[in-house]
N, C-alpha and C positions, 0 to 999 in steps of 0.2 A: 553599609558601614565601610569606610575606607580601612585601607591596610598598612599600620605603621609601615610595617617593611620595605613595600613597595614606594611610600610616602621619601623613606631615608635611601632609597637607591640614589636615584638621583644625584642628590650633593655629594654623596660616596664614593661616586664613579668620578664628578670633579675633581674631590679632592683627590683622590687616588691617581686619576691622569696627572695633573701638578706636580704631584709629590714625585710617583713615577718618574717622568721625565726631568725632573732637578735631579733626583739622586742619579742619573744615569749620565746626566749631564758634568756633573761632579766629579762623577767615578772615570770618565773620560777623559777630563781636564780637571785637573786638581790644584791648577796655579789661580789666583787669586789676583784679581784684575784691578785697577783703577787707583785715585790719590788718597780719598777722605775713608777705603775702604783699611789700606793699610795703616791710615792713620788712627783709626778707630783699633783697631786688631793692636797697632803697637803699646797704645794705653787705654787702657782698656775701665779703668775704675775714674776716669777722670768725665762723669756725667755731661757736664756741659761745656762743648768744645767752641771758641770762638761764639757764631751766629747762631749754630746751630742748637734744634729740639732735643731735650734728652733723654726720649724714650728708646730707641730703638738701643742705646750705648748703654739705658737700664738694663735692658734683657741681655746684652753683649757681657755687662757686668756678670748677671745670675750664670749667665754659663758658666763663667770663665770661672767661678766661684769653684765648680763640680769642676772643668778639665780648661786650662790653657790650650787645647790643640786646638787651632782651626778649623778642625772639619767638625768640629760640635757647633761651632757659629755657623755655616754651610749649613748644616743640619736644620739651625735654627730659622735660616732663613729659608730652605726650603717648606719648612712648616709652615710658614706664616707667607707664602706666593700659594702653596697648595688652598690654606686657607681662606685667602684673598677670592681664591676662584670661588668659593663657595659664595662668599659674600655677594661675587658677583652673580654668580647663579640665583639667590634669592633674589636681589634688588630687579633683573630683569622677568624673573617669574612674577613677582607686584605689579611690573608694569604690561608685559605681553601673555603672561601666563604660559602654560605648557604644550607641546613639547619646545616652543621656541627658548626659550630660558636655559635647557638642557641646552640645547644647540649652540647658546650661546657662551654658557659657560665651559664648555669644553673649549670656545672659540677663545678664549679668555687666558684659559687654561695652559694652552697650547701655543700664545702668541709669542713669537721668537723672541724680537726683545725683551718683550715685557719678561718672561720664562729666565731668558740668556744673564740677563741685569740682576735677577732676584737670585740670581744663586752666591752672591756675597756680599757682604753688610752693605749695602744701599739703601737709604730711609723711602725710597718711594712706593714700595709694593706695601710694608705697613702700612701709610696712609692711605693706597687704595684701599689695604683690605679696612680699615677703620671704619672710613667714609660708604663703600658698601655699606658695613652693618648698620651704620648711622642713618642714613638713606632707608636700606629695610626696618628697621624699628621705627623712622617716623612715619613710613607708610603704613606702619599697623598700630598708630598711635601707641604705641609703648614708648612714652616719653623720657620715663628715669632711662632705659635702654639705649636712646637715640642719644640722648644727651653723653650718657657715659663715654659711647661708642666716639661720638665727635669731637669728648675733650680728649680724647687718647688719638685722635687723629691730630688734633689742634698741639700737641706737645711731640709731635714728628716732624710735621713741615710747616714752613707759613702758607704754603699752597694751599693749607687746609683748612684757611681761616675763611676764605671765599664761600665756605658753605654755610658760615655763621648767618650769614646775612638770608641767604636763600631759602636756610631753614624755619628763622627768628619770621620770615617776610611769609611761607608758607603759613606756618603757625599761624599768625594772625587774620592773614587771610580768608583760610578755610575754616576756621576751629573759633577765633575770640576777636572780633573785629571793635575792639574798645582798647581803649587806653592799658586796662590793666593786661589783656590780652597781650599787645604789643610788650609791655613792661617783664610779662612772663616767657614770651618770646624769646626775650633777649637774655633773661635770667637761664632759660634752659640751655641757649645755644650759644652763648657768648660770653660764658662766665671765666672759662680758659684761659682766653687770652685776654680778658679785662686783667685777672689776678696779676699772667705774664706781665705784662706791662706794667703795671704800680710794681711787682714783684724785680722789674731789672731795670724800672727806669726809661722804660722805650720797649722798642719791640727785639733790640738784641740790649745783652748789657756790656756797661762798657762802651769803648771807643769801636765794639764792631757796628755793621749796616746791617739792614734788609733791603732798603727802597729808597731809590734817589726820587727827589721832587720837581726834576727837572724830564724835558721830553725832548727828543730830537727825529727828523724825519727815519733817521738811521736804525733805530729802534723799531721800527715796522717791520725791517728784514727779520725779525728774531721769528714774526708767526710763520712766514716763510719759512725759514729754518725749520722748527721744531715740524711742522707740516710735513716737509722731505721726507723729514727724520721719521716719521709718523709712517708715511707710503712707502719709504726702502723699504721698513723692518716691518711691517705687518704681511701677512699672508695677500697675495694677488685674489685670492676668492675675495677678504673681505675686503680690501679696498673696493671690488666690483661690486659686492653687496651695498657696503655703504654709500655707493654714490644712486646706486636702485632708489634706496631707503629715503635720500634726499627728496629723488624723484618723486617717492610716494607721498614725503611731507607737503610738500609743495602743492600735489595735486589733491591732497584732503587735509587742508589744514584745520579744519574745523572738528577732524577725528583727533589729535592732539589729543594725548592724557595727560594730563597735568601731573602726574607722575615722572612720563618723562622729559616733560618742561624744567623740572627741579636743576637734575642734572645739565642739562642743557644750558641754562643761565649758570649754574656753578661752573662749566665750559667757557663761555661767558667773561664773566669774574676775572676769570682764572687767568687768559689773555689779555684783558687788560691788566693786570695786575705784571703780566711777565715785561711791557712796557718800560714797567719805573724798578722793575729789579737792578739791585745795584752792585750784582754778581754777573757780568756779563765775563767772556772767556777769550782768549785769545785766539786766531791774533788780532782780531777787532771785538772789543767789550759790548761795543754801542751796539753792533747788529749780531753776534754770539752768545747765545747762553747756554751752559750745560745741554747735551742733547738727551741727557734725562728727564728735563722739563717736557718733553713726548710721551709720555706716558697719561697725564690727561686726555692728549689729544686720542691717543691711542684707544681707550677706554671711548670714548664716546661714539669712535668710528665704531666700534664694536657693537654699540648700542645703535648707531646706526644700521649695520648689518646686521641687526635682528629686524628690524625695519624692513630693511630689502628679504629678509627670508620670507617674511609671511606672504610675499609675490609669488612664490613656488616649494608651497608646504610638504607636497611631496617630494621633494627631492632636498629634504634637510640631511638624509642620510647621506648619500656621494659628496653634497656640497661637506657639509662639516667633515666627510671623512679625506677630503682632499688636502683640505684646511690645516688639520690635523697632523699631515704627512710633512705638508711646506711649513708648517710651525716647527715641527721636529728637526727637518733640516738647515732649517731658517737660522734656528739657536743653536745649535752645533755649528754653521757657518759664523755665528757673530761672535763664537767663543774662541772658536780658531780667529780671528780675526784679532778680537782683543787681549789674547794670550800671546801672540806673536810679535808683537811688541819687540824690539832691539834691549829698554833697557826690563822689560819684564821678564824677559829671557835669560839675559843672562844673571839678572840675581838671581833666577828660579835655581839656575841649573850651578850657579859657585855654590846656590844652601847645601845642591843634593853633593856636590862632590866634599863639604865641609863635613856634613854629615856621616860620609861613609870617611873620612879620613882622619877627623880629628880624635884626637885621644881623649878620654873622660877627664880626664887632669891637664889636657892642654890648653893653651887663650891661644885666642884669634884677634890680632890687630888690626883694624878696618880702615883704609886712609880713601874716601872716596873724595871725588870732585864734588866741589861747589859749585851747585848749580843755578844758586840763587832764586830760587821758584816763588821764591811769595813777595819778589818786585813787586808784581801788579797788587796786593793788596795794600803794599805802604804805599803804592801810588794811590789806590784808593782811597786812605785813609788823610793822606797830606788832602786830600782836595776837600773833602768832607769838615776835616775838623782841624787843618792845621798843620804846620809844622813837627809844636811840643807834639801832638796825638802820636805822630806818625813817631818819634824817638821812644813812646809808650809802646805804640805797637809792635817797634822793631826789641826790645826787653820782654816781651809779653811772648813772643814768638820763641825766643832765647832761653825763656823759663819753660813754656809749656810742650816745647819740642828740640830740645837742646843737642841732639842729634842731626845728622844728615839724613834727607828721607832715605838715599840708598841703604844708608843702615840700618833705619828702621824698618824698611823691606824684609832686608837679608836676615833681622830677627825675626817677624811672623812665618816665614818660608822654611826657617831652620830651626832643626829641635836640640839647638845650638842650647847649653843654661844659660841666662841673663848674663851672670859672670863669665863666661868665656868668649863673648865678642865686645871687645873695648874698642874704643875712639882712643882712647887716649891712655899710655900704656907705661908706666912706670918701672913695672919691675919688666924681664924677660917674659917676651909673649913666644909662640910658639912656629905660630900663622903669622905670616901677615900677608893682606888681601888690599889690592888695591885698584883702584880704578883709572882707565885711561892715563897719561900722561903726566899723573902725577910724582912730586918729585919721590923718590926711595933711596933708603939707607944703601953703602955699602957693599954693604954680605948680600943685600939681593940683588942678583942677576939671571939666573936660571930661575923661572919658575917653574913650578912641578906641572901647573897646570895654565893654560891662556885659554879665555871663553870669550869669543867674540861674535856678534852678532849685528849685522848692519854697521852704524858708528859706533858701537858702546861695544869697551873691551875690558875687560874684568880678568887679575891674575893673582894665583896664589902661589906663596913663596915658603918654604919650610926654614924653620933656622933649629937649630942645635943649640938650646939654652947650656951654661956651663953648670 
């Protein structure tokens, strides 16, 4: 008779590494990285933002409901990366069984990116962990389970809708190979984003995209890209593992379990799909997309390198414990990296001196530069749909984010009230805070304090209301 306890070690020590190393990674660096992160944080009850899915902004909501501080969202997301690890531990223990699964989920667990990214609202580590369970539940045919699991993946990213098909095409496959089979298929795995789409009209609503229906050679560069992005930020163990694993595929392809075929074609999918993305990044859209779109890739390496472990079973302990070490430093490298930032920097460090200076009763006048950052999207938008779209787009932009991002920074950073950072300032403010070169009143000349970092310079200026 087996031993629960021993049964629940395992994913416990997963999750508990995960968790472990976010909070530690937090407590180390407590600035808060990236665009759609702060923008999320700045409004926080407004569910569906632009393009985007609005699950991971649901749970951003329920926080925020208990505490507006930041570090409850952190929190949050380290639950749900610690979590993910688990998921990934089951779905590799389906496919390789034990101890490779353990090996692999601590590989998971530990992976710098993947780890470094999940520690502020970024939607991609929810869909990992989604897809996991989704994945483990249709390997154990618990269908209502897969299904659930995959529409809560499917209301995160579009990335996640690649599994629709893989899953719907398994199903009928192995389980119901008839009409109705298929018709159930699709009922279990694809009802999400049928609803999505009748529900907005297309697959964003509105005048936003997901997917341009054009293709150009230039767009090849993007698997390159995310590829790099994949071999910088994973551990040197498993990129070497994973290219073993290739080896092994190669040389037994007939041992192939159709288990880890699933994943594999949703890999697959996934890249061709990154093609006709029509969120490509500067400063060339055509061969650039977010280098979070690494994160598939990354996952699969992984499942690769459980591939290459089972070449030298004994020595899973040194390998994962080496793995483990360059994960750790790996994601503290990529946090210092993206916390150093010139203009992250210096909003972090005007919130902390507003913070220890401003008075409970005082305002803070904000005049930062325009920096015009969502060019590329009305350019986007003009080519798609138009002129009028793009004068929609540019009103839509004006209502839903009617601030400057600097400002909306310098609120999630500061535990400033709403009320006492103004744009725009009627009666006597107290502060005023401005950015670079912009023009200023007067009475400011001296400021109390100048924060500058690289190009971006940031100063705050005291005034003496009457």
């Amino acid at each position: 008779m087996s031993d629960p306890g021993k049964g629940l070690f395992r994913p416990a020590a997963v999750f508990t590494a995960g968790f472990a190393l976010r909070l530690a990674l937090i407590a180390i660096n407590p600035i808060i990285f990236g665009g759609d992160t702060i923008l999320r944080l700045g409004d926080r009850f407004t569910l569906v933002k632009a393009h985007q899915l609005p699950l991971l902004q649901l749970l951003i909501a329920g926080v925020s409901l208990v505490s507006m501080d930041p570090v409850w969202v952190r929190l949050l997301m380290a639950i749900i990366g610690a979590g993910a690890g688990v998921g990934f531990y089951l779905l590799t223990r389906d496919i390789f069984g034990e101890p490779i699964a353990f090996a692999s989920g601590l590989l998971f667990a530990t992976n710098p990116y993947i780890t470094a990214v999940s520690t502020v609202p970024f939607q991609e580590i929810l869909m990992l962990g989604t897809l996991f369970f989704a994945f483990h539940y249709f390997y154990r045919e618990g269908w209502w389970a897969a299904s659930l699991w995959l529409a809560a993946a499917c209301l995160t990213r579009h990335e996640a809708w690649a599994a629709c098909p893989v899953l719907a095409g398994a199903y009928w496959w192995r389980y119901r190979r008839s009409w109705a089979g298929a018709a159930m298929g699709l009922l279990w795995f694809g009802w999400v984003p049928a609803v999505w789409i009748i529900a907005s009209r297309g697959l964003a609503p509105g005048i936003h995209y997901v997917v341009e229906p054009t293709l150009s050679l230039a767009r090849f560069v993007r698997w390159a890209y995310v590829a790099w992005i994949a071999v910088k930020f994973s551990q040197a163990t498993v990129v070497a593992l994973a290219a073993v694993g290739v080896w092994r595929l190669i040389r037994r392809r007939a041992a192939i379990d159709w288990r880890f075929a699933l994943p594999a074609i949703f890999t697959g999918l996934f890249l061709i799909a990154l093609l006709f993305s029509a969120h490509g990044v500067t400063p060339d859209p055509e061969r650039y997309v977010t280098s979070r779109e690494a994160h598939v890739p990354i996952c699969f390496a992984i499942l690769l390198a459980a591939v290459g472990l089972q070449q030298w079973p004994r020595l899973l302990a040194p390998i994962v414990s080496v793995s483990i070490v360059l994960g750790v430093v790996g994601a503290w490298w990529y946090l210092r990296i993206e916390t150093s930032e010139p203009d992250v920097q210096v909003s972090y460090r005007m919130a902390r001196y507003l913070d220890a200076n401003v008075g409970k009763d005082e305002k803070v006048q904000v005049v930062p530069v325009d920096r015009n950052d969502a060019w590329l999207y009305f350019r986007k938008v003009r080519q798609l749909f138009g002129p009028e779209a793009e004068l929609q787009a540019r009103a839509e932009v004006r209502r839903e984010q009617p601030e400057p991002f600097e400002v909306v920074r310098l609120r999630v950073y500061s535990h400033l009230r709403p009320d006492q950072l103004q744009v725009q300032s009627q009666s006597c403010h107290n502060w005023l805070v401005t950015w670079d070169d912009v023009q200023k009143p007067d009475w400011a000349r001296e400021p109390k304090v100048t924060i500058r970092t690289g190009t971006i310079t940031a100063s705050a200026f005291r005034h003496e209301c009457p």
